[in-house]
KENU-985873 format. One record per residue (C-alpha): residue number from 1; residue in one letter; x, y, z. Coordinates in nm, 4 decimals, decimal comma. Each point is the difference from the previous one (the first is absolute). Last residue first. Layout:
BEGIN
> NUM;A;X;Y;Z $
...
This chain:
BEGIN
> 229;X;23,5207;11,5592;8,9649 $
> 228;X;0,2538;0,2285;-0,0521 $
> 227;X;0,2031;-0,2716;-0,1834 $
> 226;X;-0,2493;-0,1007;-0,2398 $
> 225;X;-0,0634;0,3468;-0,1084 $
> 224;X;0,3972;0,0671;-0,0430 $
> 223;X;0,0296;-0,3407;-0,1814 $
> 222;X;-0,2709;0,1080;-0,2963 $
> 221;X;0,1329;0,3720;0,0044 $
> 220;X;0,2761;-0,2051;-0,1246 $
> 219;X;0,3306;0,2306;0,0052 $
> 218;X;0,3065;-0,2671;-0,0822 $
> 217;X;0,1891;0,2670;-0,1842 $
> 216;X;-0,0002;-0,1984;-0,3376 $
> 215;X;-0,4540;-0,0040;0,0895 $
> 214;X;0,0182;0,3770;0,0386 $
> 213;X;0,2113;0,0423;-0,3160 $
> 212;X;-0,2194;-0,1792;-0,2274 $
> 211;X;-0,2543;0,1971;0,0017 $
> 210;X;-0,2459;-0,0184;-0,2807 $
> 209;X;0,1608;-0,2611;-0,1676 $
> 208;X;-0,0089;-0,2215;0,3929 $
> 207;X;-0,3741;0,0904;0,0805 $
> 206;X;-0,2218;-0,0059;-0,2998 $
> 205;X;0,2034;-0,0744;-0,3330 $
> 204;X;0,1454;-0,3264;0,2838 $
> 203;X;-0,2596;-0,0570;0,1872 $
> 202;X;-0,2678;-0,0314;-0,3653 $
> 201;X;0,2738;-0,2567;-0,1235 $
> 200;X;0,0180;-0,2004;0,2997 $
> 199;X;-0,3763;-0,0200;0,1197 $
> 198;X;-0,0927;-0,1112;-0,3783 $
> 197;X;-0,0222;0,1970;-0,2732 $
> 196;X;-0,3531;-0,1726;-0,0829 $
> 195;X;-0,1896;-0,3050;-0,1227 $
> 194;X;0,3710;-0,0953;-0,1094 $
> 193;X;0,1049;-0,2904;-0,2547 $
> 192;X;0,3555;-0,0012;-0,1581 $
> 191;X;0,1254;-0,0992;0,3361 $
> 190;X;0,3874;0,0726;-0,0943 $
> 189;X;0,0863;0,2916;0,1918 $
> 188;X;-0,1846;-0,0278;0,3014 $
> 187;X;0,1697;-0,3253;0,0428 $
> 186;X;0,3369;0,1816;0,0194 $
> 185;X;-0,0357;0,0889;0,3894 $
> 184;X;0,0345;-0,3790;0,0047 $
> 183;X;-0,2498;-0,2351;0,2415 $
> 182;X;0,1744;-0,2345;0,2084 $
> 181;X;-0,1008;-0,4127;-0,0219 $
> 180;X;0,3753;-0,0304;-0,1221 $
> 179;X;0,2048;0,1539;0,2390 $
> 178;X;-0,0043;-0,3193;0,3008 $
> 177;X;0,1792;-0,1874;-0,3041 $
> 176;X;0,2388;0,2805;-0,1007 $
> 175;X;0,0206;0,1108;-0,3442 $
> 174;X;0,3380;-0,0744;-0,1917 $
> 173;X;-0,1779;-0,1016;-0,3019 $
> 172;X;0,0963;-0,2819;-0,2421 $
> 171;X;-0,3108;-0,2266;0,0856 $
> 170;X;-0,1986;0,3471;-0,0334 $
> 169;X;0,0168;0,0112;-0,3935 $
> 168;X;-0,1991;-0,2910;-0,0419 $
> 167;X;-0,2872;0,0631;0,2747 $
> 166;X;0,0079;0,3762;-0,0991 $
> 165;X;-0,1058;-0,0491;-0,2985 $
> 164;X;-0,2982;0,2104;0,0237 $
> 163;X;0,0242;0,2121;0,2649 $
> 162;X;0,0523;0,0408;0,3490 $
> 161;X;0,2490;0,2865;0,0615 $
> 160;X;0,3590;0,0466;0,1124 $
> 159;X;0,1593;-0,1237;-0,3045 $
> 158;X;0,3537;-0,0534;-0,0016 $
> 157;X;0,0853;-0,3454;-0,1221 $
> 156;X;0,0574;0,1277;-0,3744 $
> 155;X;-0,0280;0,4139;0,0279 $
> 154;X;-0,3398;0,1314;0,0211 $
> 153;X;-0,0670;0,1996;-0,2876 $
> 152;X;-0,3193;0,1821;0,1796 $
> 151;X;-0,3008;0,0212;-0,2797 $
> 150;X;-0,0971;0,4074;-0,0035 $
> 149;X;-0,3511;0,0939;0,0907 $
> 148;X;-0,3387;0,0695;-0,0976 $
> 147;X;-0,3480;0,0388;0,1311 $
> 146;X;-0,3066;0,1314;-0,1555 $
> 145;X;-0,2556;0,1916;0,1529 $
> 144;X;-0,3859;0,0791;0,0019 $
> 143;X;-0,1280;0,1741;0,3274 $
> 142;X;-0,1541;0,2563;-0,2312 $
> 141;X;-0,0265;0,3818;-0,0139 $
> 140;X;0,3653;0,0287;-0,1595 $
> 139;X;0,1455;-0,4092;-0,1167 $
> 138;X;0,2457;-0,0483;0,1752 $
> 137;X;0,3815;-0,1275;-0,0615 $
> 136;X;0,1768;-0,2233;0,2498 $
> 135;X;0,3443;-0,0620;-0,0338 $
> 134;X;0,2720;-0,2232;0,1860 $
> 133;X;0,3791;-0,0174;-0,0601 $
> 132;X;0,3161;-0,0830;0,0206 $
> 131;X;0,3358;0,1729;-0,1274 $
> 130;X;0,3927;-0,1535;-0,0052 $
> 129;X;-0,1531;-0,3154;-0,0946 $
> 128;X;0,2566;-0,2800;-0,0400 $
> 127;X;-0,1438;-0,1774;0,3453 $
> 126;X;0,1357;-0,1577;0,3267 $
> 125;X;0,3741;0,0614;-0,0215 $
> 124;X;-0,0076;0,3648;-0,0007 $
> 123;X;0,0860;0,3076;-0,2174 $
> 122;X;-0,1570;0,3291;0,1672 $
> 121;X;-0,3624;0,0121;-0,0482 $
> 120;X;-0,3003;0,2019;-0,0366 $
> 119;X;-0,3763;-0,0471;0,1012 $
> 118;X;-0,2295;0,1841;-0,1314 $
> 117;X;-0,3828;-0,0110;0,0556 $
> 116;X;-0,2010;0,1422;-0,2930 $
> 115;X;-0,3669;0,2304;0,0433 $
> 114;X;-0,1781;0,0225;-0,3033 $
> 113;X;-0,2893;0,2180;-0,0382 $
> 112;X;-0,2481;0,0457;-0,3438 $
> 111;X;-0,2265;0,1959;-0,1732 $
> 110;X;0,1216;0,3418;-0,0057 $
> 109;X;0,3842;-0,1346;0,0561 $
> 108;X;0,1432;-0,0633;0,3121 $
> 107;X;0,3531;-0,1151;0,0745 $
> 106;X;0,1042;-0,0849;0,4018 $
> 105;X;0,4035;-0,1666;0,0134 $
> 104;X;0,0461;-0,1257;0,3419 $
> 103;X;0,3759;-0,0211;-0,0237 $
> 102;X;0,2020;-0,2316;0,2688 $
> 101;X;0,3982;-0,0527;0,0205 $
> 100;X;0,3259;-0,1148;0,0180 $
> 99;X;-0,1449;-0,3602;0,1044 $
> 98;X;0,2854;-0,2453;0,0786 $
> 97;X;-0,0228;-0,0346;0,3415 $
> 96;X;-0,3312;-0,1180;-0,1226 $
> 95;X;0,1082;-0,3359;-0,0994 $
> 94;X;0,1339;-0,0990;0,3505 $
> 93;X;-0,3523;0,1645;0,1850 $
> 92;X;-0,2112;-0,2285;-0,2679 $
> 91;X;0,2057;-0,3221;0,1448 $
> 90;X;-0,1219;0,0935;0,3644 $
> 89;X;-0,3149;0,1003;-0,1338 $
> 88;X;-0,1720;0,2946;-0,0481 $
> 87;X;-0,3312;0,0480;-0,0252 $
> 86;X;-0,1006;0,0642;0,4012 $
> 85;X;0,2788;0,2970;-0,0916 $
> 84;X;-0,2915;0,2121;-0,1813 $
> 83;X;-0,2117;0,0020;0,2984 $
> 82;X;0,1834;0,0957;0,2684 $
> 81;X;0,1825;0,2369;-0,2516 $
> 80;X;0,3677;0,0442;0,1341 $
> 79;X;0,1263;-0,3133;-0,1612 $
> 78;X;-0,0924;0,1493;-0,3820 $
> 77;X;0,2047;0,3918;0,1351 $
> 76;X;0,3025;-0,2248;0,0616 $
> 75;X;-0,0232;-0,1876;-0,3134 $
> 74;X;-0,0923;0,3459;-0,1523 $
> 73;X;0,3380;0,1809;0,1191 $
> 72;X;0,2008;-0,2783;-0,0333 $
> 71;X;0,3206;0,2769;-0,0455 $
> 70;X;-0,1318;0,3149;-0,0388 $
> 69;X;0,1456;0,1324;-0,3344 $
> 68;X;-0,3313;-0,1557;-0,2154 $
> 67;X;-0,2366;0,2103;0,2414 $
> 66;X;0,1195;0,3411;-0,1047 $
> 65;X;-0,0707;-0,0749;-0,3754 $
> 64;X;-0,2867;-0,1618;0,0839 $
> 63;X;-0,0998;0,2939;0,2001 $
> 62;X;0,0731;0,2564;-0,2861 $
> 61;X;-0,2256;-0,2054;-0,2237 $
> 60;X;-0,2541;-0,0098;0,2198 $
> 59;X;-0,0006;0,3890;0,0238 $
> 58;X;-0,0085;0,0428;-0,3701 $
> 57;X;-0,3327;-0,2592;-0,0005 $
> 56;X;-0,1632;0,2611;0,2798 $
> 55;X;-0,1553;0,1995;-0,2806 $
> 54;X;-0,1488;-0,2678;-0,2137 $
> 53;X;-0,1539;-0,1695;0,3133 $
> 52;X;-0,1141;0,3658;0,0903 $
> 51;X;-0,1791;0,0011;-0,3494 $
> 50;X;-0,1402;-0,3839;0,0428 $
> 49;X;-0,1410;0,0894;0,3463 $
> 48;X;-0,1996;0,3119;-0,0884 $
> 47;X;-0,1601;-0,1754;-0,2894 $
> 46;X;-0,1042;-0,2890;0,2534 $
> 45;X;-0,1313;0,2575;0,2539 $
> 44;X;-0,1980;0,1964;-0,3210 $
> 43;X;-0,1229;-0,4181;-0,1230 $
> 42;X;-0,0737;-0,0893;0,3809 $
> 41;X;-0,1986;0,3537;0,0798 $
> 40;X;-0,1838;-0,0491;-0,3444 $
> 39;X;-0,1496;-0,3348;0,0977 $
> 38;X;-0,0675;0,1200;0,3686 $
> 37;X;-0,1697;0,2524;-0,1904 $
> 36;X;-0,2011;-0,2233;-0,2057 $
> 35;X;-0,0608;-0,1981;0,3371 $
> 34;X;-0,2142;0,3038;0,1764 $
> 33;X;-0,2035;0,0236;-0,2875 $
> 32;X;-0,1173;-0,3689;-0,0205 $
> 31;X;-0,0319;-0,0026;0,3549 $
> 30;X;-0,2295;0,3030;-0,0638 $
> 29;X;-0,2041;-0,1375;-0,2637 $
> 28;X;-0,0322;-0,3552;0,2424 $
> 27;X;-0,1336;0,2378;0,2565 $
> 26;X;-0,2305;0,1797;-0,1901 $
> 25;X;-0,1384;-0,3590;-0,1471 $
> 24;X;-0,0478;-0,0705;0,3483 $
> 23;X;-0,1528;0,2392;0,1536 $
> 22;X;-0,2842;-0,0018;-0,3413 $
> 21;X;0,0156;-0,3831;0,0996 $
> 20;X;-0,1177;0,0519;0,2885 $
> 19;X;-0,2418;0,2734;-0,1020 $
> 18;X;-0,1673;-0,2562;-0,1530 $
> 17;X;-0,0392;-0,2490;0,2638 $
> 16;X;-0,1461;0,2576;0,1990 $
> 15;X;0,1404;0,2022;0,3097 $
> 14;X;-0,1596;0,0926;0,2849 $
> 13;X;0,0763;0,3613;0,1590 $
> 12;X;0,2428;0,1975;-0,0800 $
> 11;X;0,2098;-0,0276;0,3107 $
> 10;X;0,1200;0,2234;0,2370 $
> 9;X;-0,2594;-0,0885;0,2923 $
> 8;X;-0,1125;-0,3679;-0,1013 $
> 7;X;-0,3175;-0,0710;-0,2149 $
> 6;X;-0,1439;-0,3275;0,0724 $
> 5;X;0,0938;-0,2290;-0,2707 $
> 4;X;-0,2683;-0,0707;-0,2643 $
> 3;X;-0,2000;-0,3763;0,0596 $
> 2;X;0,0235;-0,2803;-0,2430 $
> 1;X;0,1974;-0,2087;0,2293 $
């Protein structure tokens, strides 16, 4: 201890205290460079997102369009998600024969993006509602959020969900015994608290909104790796 290193071929020779931190204050100045670009790459990638978000919305609305004449077309494309159909219960599958279709509606503004899940409905015998759904606006350059979403008129004796009141009102329901520890597909609707989108939400802007088509054809690149091994 005390001693200067030996001086190694390719090296400078010993190095002091202070010109350790010299090295090291360079360093930190050229982290500190290196992450104000990052910074700038995210805000030019996130500008380039919003304005081919904006330019793909005509598209979208095409494929609705197209979507809504293919009978169960999104029921069929929910159960073809190895994830996605893990939420859907046996009661959930009933109600959803009854979805005419899904919007993933993406607004941005300078300061702000929302992101809203919509769910739309033919006339059923489980809710009023012929539209639910889910929104989560952001703050820009923050992970700040708030969460919103539309209350689901369940019809008297056919809620699917766990919620308050549902002691009363489920005396009259025509649930199944073995049915009623299963989780709905509908929760995700009515938790008014999220940390995050949640593994549902994020699949289905993610995987199924960006192609839906693959996962109505039954093509999971998911299965096809499972099955070649």
């Amino acid at each position: 201890a005390g001693q200067a290193m030996e001086k190694k071929d390719g090296q400078e020779g010993p190095t002091s205290e202070e010109n350790l931190d010299k090295d090291l204050g360079e360093l930190q100045a050229l982290e500190e460079k290196i992450q104000n670009l990052t910074d700038k790459q995210m805000q030019e990638m996130l500008q380039i997102e919003k304005r081919y978000r904006v330019e793909k919305r005509p598209l979208y609305d095409e494929r609705i369009k197209i979507c809504k004449r293919i009978p169960n077309f999104w029921l069929n494309t929910l159960l073809n998600h190895p994830r996605i159909q893990t939420y859907i219960s046996t009661l959930d599958y009933d109600c959803l024969r009854y979805l005419n279709n899904i919007d993933v509606q993406e607004k941005d503004t300078e300061e702000t993006s929302t992101v809203r899940y919509c769910f739309f409905f033919n006339k059923n015998p489980y809710f009023d509602n012929t539209e639910v759904w889910k929104e989560f606006k952001y703050v820009d350059g923050s992970e700040d959020f708030q969460v919103t979403q539309s209350p689901i008129q369940w019809k008297k004796g056919m809620r699917l969900t766990k919620g308050a009141g549902d002691e009363k009102e489920m005396k009259g329901n025509k649930r199944p015994a073995e049915d009623e520890d299963e989780s709905s597909f509908f929760t995700w609707f009515e938790e008014e608290q999220e940390e995050e989108e949640g593994d549902m939400f994020t699949t289905l802007r993610d995987e199924i909104w960006k192609d839906p088509f693959r996962f109505f054809c039954g093509d999971d690149e998911e299965d096809d790796e499972e099955g070649k091994g």
